[in-house]
mmCIF file as gemmi writes it, N, C-alpha and C atoms, coordinates in Angstrom:
data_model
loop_
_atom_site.group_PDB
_atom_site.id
_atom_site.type_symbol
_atom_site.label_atom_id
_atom_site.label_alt_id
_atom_site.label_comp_id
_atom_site.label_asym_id
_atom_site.label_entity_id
_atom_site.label_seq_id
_atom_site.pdbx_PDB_ins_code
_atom_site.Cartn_x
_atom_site.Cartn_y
_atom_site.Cartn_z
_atom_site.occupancy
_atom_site.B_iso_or_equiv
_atom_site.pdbx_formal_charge
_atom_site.auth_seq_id
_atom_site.auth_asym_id
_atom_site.pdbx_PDB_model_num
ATOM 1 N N . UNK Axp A 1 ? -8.75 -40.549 5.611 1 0 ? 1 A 1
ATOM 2 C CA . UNK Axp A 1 ? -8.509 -40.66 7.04 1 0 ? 1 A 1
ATOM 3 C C . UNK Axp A 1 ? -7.048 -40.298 7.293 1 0 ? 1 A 1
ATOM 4 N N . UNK Axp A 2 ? -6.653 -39.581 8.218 1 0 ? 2 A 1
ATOM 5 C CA . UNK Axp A 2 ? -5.37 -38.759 8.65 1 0 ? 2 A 1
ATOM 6 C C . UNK Axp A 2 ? -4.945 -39.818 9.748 1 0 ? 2 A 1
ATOM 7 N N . UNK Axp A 3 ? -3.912 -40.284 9.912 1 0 ? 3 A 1
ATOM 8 C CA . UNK Axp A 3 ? -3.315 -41.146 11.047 1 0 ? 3 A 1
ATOM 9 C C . UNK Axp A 3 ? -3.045 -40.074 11.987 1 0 ? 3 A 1
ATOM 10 N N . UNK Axp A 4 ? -3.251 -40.301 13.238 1 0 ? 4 A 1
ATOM 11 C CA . UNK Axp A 4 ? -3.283 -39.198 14.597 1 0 ? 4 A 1
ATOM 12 C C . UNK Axp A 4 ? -1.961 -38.574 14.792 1 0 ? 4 A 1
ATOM 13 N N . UNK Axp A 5 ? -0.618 -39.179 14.246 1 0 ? 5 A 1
ATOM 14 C CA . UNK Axp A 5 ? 0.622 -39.158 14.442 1 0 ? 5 A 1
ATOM 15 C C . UNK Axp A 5 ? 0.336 -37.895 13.235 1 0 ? 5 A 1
ATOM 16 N N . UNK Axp A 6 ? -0.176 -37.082 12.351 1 0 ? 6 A 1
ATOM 17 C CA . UNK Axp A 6 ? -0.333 -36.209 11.556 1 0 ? 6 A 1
ATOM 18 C C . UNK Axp A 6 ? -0.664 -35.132 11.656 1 0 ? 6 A 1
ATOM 19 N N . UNK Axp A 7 ? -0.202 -34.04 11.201 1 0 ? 7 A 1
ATOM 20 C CA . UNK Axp A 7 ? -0.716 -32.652 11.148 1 0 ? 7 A 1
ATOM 21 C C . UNK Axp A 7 ? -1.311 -32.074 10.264 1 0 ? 7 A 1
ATOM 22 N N . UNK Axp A 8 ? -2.178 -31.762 9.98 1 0 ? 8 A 1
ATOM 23 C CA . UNK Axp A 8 ? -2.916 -31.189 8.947 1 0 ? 8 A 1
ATOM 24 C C . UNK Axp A 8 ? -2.641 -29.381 9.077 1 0 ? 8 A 1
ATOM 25 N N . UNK Axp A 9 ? -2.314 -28.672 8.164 1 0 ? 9 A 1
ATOM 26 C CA . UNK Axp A 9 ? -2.238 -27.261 8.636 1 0 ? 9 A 1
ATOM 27 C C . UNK Axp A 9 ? -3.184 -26.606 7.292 1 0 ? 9 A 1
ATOM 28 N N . UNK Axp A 10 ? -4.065 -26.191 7.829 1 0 ? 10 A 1
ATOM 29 C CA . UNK Axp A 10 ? -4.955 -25.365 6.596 1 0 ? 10 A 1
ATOM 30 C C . UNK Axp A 10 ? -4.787 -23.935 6.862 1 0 ? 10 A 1
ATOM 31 N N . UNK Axp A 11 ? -3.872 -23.283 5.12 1 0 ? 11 A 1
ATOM 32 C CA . UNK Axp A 11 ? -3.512 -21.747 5.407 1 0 ? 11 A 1
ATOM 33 C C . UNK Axp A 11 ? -4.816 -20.791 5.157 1 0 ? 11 A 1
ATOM 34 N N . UNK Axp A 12 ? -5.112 -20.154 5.577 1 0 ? 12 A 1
ATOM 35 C CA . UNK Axp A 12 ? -6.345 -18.429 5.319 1 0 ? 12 A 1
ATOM 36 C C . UNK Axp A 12 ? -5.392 -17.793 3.813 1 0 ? 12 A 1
ATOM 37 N N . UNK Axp A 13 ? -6.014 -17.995 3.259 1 0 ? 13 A 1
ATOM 38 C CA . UNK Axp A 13 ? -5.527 -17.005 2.119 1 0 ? 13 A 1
ATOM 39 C C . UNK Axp A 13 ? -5.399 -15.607 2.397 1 0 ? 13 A 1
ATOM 40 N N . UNK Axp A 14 ? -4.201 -14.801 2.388 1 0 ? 14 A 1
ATOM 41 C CA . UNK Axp A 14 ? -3.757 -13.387 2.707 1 0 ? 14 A 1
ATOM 42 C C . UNK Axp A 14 ? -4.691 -12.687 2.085 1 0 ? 14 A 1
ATOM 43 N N . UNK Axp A 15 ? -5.258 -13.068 1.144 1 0 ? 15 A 1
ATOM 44 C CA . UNK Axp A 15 ? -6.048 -11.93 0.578 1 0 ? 15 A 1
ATOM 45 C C . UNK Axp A 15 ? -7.664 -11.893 1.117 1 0 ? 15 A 1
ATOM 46 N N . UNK Axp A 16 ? -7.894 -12.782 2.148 1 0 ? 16 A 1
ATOM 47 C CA . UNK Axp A 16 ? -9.043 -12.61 3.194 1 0 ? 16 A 1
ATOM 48 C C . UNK Axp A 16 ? -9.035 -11.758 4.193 1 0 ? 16 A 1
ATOM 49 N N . UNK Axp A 17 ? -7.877 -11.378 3.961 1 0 ? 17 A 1
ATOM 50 C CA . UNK Axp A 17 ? -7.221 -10.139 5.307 1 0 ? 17 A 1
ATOM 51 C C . UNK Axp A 17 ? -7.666 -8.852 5.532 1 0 ? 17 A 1
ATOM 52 N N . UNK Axp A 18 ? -8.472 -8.118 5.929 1 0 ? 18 A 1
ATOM 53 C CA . UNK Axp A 18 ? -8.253 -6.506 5.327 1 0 ? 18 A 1
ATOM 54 C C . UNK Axp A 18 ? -7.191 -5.951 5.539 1 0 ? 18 A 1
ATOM 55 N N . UNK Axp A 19 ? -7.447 -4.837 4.596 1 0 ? 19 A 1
ATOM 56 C CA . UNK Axp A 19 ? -5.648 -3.876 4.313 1 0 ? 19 A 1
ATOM 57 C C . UNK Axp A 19 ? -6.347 -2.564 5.336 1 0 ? 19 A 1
ATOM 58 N N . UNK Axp A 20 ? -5.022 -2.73 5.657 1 0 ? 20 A 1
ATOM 59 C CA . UNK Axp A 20 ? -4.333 -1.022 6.849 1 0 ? 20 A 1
ATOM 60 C C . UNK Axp A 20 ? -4.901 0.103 5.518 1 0 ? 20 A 1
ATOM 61 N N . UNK Axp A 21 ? -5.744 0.835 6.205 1 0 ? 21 A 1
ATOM 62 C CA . UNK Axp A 21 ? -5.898 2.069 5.627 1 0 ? 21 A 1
ATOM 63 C C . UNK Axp A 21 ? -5.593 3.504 6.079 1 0 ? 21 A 1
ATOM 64 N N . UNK Axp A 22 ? -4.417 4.029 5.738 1 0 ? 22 A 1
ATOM 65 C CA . UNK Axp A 22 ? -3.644 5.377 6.299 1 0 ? 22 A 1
ATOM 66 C C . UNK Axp A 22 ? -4.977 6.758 5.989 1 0 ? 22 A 1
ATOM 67 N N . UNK Axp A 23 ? -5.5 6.1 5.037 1 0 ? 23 A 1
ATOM 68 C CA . UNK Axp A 23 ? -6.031 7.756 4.148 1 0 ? 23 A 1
ATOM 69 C C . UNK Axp A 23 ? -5.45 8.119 2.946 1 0 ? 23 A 1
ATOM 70 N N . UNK Axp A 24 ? -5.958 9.357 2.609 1 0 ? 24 A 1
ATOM 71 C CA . UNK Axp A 24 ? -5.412 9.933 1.409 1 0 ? 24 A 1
ATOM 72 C C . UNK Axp A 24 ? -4.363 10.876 2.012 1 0 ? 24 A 1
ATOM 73 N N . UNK Axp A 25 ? -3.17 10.825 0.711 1 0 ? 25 A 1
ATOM 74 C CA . UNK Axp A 25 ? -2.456 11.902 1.119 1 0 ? 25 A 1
ATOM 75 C C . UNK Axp A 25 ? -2.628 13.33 1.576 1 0 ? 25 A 1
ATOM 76 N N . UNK Axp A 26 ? -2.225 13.798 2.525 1 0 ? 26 A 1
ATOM 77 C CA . UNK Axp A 26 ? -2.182 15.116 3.622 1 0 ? 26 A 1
ATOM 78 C C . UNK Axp A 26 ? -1.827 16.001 3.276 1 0 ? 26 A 1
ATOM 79 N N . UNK Axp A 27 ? -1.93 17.412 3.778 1 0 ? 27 A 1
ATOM 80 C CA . UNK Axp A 27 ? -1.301 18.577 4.343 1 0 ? 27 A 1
ATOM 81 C C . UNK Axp A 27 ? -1.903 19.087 5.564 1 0 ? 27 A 1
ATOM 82 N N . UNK Axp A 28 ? -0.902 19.386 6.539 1 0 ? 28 A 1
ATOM 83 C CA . UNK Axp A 28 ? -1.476 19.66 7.434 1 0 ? 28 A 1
ATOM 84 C C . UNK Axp A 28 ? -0.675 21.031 8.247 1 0 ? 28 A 1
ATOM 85 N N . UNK Axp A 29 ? -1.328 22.17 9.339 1 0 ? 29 A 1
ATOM 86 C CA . UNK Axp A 29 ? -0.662 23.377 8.9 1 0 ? 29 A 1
ATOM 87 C C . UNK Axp A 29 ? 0.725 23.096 9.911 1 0 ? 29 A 1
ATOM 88 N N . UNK Axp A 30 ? 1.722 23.975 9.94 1 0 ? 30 A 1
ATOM 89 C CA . UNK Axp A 30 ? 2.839 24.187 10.686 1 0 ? 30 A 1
ATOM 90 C C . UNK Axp A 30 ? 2.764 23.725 12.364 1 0 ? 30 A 1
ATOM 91 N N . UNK Axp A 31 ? 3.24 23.209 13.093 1 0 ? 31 A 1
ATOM 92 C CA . UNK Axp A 31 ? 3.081 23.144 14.593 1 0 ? 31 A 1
ATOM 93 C C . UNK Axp A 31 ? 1.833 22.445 15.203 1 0 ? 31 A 1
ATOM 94 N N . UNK Axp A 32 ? 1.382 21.648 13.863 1 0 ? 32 A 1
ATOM 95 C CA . UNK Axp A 32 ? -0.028 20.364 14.176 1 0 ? 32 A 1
ATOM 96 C C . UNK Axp A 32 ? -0.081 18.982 14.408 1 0 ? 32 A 1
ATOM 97 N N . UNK Axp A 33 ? -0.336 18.166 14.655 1 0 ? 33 A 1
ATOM 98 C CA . UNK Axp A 33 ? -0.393 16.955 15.124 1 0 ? 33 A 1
ATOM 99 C C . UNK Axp A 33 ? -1.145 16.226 13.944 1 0 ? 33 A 1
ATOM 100 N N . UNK Axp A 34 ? -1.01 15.303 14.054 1 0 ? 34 A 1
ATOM 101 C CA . UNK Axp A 34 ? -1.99 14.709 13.008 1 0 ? 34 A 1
ATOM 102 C C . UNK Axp A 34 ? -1.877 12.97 13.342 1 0 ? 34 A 1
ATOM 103 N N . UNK Axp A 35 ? -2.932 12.103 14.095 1 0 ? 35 A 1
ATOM 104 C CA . UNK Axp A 35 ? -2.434 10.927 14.099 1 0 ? 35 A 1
ATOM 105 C C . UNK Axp A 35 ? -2.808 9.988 13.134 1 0 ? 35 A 1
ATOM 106 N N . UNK Axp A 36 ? -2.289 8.943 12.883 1 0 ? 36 A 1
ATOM 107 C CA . UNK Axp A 36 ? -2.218 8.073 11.525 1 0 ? 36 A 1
ATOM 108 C C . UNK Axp A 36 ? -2.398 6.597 12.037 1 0 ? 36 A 1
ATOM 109 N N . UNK Axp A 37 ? -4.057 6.236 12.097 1 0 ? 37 A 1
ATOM 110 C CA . UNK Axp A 37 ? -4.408 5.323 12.751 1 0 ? 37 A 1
ATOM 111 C C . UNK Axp A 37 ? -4.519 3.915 11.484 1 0 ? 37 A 1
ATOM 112 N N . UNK Axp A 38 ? -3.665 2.516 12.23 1 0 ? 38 A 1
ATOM 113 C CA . UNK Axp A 38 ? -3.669 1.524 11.048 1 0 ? 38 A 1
ATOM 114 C C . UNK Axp A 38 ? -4.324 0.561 11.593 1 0 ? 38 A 1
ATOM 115 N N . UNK Axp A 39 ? -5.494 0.944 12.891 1 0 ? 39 A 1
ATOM 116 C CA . UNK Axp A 39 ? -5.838 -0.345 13.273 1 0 ? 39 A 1
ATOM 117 C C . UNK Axp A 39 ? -6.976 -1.406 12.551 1 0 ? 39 A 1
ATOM 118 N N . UNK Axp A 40 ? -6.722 -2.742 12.372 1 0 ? 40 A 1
ATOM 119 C CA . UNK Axp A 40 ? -7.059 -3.584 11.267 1 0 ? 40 A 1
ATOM 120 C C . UNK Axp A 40 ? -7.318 -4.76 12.011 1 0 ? 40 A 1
ATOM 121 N N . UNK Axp A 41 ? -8.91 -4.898 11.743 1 0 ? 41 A 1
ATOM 122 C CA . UNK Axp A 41 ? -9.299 -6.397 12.063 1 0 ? 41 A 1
ATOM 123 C C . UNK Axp A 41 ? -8.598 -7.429 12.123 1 0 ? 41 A 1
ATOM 124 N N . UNK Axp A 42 ? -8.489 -7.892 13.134 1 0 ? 42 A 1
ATOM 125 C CA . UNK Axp A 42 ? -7.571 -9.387 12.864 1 0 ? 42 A 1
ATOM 126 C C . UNK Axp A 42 ? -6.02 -8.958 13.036 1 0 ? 42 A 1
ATOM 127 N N . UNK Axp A 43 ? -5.222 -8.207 13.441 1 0 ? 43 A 1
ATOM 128 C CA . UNK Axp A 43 ? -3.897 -7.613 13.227 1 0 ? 43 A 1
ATOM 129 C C . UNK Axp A 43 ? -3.459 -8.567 14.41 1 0 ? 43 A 1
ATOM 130 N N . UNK Axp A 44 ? -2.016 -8.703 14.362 1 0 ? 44 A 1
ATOM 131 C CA . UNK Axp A 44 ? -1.339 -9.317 15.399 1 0 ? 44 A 1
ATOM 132 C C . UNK Axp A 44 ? -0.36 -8.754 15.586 1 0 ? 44 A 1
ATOM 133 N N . UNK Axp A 45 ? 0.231 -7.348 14.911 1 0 ? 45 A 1
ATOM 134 C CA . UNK Axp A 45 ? 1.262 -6.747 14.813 1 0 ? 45 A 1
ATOM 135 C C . UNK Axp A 45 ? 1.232 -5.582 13.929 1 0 ? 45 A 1
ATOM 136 N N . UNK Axp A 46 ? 1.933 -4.377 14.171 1 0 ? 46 A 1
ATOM 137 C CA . UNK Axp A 46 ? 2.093 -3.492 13.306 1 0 ? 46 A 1
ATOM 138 C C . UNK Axp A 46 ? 3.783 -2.559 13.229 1 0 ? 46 A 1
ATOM 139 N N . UNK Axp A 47 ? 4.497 -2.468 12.568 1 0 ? 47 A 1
ATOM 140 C CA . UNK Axp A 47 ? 5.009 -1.878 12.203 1 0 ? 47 A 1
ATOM 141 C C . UNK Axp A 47 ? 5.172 -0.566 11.264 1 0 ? 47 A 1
ATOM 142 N N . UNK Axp A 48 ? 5.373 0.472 11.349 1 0 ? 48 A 1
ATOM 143 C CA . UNK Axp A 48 ? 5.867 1.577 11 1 0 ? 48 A 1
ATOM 144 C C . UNK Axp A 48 ? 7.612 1.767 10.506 1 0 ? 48 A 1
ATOM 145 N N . UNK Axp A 49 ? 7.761 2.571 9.554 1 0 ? 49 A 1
ATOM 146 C CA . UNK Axp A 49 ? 8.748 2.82 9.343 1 0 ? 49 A 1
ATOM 147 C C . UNK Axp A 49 ? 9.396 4.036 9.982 1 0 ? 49 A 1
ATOM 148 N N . UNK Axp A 50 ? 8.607 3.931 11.108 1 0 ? 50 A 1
ATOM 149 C CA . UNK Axp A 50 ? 9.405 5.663 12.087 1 0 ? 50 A 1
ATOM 150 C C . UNK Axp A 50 ? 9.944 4.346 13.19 1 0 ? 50 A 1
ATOM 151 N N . UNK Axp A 51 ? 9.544 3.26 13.215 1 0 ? 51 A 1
ATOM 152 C CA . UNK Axp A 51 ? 10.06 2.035 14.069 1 0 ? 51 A 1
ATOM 153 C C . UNK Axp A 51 ? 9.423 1.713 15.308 1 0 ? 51 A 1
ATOM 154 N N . UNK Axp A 52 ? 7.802 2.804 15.228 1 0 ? 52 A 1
ATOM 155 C CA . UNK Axp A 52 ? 6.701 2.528 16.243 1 0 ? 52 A 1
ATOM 156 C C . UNK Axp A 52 ? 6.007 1.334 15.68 1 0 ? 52 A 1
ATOM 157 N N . UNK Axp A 53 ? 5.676 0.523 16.879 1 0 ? 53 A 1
ATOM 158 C CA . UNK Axp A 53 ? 4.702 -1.085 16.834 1 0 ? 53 A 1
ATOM 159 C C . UNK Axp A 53 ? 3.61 -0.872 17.426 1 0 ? 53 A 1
ATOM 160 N N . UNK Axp A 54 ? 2.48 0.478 17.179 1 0 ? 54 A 1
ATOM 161 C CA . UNK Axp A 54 ? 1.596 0.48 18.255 1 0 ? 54 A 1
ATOM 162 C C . UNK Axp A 54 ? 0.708 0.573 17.043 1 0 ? 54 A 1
ATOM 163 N N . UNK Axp A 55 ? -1.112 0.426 16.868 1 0 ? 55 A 1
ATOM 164 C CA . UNK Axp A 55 ? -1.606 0.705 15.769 1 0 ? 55 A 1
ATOM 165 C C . UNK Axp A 55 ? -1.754 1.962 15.484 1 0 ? 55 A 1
ATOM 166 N N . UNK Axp A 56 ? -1.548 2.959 16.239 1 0 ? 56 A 1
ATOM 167 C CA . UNK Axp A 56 ? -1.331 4.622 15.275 1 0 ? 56 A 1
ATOM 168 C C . UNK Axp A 56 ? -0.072 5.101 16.23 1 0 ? 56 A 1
ATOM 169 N N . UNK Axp A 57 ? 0.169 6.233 15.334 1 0 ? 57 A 1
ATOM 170 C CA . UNK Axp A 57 ? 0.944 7.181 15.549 1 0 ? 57 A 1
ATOM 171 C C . UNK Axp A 57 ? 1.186 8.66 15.067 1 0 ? 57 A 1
ATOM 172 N N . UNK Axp A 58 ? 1.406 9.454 16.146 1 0 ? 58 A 1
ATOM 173 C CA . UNK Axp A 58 ? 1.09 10.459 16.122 1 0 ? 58 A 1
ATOM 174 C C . UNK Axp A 58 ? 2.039 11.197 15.232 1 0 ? 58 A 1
ATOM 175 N N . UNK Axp A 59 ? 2.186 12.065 14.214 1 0 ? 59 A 1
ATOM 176 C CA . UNK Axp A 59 ? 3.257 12.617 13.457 1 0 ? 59 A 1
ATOM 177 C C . UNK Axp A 59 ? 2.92 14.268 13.427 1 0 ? 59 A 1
ATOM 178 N N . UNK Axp A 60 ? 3.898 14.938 13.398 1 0 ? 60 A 1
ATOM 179 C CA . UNK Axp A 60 ? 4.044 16.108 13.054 1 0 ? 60 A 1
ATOM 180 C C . UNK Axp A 60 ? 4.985 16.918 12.222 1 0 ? 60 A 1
ATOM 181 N N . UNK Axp A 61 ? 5.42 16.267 11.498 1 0 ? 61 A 1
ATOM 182 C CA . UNK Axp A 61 ? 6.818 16.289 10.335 1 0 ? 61 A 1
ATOM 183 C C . UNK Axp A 61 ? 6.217 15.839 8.879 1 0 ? 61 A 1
ATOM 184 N N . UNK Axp A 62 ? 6.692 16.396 7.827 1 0 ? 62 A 1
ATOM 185 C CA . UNK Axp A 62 ? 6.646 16.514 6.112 1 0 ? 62 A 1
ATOM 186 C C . UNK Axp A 62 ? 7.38 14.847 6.349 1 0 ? 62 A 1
ATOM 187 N N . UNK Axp A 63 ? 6.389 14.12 5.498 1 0 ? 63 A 1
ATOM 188 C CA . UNK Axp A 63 ? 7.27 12.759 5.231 1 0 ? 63 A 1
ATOM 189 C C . UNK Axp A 63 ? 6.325 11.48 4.779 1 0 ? 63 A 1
ATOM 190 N N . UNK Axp A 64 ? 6.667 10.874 4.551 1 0 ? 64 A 1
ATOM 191 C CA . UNK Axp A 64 ? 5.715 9.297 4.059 1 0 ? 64 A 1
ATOM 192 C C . UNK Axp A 64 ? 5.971 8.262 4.839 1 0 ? 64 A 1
ATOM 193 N N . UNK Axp A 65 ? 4.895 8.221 5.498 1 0 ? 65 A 1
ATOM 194 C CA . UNK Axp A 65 ? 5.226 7.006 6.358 1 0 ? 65 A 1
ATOM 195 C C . UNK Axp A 65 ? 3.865 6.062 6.255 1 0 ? 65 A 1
ATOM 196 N N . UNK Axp A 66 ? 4.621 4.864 6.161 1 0 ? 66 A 1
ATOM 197 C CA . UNK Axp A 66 ? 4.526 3.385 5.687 1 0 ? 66 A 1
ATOM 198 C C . UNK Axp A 66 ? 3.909 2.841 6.95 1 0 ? 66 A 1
ATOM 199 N N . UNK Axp A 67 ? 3.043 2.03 7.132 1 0 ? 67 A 1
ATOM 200 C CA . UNK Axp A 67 ? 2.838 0.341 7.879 1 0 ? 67 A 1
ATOM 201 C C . UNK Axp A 67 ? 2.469 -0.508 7.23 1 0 ? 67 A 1
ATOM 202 N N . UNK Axp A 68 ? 3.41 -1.754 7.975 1 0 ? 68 A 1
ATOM 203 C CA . UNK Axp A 68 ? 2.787 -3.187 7.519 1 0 ? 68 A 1
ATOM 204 C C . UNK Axp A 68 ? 2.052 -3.365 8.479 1 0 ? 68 A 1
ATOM 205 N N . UNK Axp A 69 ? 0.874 -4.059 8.486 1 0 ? 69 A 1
ATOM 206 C CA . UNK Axp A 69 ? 0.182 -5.193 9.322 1 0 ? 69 A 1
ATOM 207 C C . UNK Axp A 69 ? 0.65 -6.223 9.153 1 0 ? 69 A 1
ATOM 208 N N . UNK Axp A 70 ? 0.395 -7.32 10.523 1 0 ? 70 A 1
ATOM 209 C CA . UNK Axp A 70 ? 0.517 -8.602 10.572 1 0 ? 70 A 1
ATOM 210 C C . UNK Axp A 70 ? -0.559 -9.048 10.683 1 0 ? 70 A 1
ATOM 211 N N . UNK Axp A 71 ? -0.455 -10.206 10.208 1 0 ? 71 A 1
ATOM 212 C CA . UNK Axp A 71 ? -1.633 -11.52 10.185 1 0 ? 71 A 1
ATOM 213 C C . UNK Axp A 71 ? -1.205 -12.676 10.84 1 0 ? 71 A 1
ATOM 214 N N . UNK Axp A 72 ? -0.609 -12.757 11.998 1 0 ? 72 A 1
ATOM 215 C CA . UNK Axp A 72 ? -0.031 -14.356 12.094 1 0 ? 72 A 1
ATOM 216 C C . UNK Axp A 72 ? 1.164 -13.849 11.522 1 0 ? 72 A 1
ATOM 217 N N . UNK Axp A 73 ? 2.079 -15.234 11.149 1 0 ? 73 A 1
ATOM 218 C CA . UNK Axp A 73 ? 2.945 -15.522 10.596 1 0 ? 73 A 1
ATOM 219 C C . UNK Axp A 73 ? 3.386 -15.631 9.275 1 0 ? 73 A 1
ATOM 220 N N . UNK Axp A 74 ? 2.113 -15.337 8.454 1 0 ? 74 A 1
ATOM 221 C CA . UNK Axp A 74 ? 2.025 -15.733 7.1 1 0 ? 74 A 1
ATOM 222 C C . UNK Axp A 74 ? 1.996 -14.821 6.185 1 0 ? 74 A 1
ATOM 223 N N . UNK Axp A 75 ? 0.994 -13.747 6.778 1 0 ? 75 A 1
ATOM 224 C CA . UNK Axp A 75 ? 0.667 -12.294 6.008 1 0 ? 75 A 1
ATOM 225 C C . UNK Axp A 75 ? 0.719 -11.311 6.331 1 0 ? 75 A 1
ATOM 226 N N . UNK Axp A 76 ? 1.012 -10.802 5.557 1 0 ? 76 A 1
ATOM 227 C CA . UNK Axp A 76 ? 1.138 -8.876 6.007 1 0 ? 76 A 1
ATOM 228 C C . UNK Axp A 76 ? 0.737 -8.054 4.789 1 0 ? 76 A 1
ATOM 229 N N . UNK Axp A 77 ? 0.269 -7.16 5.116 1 0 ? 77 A 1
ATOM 230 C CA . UNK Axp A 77 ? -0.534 -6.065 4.262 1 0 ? 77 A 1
ATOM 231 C C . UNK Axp A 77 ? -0.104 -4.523 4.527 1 0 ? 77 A 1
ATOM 232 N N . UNK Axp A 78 ? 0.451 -3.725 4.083 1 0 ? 78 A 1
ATOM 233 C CA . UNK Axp A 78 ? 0.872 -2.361 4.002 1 0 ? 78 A 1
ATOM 234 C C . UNK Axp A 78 ? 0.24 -1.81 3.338 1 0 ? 78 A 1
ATOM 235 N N . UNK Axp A 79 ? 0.586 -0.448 3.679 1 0 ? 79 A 1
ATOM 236 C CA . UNK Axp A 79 ? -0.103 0.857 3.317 1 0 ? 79 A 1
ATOM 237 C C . UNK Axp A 79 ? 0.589 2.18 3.601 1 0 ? 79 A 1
ATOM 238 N N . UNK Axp A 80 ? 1.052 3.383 2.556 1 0 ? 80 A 1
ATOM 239 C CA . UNK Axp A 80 ? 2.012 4.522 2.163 1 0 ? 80 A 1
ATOM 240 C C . UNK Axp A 80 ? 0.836 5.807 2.765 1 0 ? 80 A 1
ATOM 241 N N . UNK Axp A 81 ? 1.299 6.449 3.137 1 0 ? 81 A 1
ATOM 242 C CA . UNK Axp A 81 ? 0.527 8.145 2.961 1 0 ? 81 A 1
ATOM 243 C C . UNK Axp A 81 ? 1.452 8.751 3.371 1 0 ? 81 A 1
ATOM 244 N N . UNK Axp A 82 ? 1.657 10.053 1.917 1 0 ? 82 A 1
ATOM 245 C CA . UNK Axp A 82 ? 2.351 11.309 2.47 1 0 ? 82 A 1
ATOM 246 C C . UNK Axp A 82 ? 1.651 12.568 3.158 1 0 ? 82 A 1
ATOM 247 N N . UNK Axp A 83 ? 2.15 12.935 4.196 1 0 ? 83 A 1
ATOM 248 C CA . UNK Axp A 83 ? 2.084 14.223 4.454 1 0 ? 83 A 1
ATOM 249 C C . UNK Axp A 83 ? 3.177 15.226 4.637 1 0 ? 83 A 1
ATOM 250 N N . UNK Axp A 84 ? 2.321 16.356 3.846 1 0 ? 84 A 1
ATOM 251 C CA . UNK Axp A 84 ? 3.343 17.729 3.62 1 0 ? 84 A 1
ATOM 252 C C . UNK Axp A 84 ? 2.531 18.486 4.523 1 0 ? 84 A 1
ATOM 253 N N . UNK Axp A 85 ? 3.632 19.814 4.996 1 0 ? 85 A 1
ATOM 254 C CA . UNK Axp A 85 ? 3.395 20.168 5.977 1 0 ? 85 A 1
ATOM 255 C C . UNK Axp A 85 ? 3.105 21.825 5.006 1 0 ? 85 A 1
ATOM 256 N N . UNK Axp A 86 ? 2.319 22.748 5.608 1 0 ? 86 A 1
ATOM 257 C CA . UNK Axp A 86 ? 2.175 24.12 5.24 1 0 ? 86 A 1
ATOM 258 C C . UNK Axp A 86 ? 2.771 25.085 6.043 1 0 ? 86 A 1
ATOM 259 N N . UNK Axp A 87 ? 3.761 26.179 5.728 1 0 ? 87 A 1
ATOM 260 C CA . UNK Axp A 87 ? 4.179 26.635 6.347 1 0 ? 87 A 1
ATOM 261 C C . UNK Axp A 87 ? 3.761 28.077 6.726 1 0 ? 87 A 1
ATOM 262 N N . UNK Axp A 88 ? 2.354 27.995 5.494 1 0 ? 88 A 1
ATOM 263 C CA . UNK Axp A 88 ? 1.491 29.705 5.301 1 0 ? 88 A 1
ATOM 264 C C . UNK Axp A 88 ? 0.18 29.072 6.392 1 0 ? 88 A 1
ATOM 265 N N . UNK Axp A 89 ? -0.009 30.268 6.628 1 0 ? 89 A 1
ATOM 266 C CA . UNK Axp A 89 ? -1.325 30.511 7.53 1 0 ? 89 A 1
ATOM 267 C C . UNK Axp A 89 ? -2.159 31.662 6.858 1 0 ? 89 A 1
ATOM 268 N N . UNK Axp A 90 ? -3.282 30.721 6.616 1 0 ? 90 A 1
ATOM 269 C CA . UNK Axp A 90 ? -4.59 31.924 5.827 1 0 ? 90 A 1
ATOM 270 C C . UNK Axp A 90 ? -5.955 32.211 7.411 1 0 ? 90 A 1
ATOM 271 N N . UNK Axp A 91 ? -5.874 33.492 7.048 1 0 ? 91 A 1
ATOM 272 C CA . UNK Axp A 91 ? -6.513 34.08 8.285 1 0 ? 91 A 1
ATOM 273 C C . UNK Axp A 91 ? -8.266 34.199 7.242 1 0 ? 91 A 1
ATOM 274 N N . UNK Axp A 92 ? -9.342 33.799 7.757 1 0 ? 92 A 1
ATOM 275 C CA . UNK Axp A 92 ? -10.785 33.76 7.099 1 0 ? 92 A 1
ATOM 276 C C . UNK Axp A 92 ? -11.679 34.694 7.862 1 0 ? 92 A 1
């Protein structure tokens, strides 16, 4: 029995969380868009290392970019994908 004057706090284990999935690493051709969606069940937050907080973002630049997810206060889960950019164009 818990006296009422008490708090009980029961944590979710982080690893009940699902993880942000970027994809597999990219190439994509010269002057293209490509957006990089991290949206994740349960998220309360997202960060990027381009310093966007929205769940995707749109990129068009050679580079690796990172998000963490949030869970609350407790957990966070990240995820890396590079994309390289092509600067040849094959005509089919």
């Amino acid at each position: 029995i818990v006296p009422s004057s008490q708090t009980i706090i029961i944590d979710q284990p982080c690893n009940l969380e699902p993880s942000p999935n970027l994809g597999n690493d990219t190439t994509i051709c010269q002057s293209s868009n490509k957006t990089l969606n991290a949206q994740t069940t349960g998220a309360t937050g997202y960060f990027w290392n381009t310093g966007e907080t929205s769940s995707s973002i749109t990129i068009n630049t050679q580079g690796v970019y990172s998000v963490t997810v949030s869970f609350g206060d407790c957990c966070a889960k990240s995820d890396t994908v590079i994309i390289n950019v092509s600067n040849t164009s094959t005509i089919t």
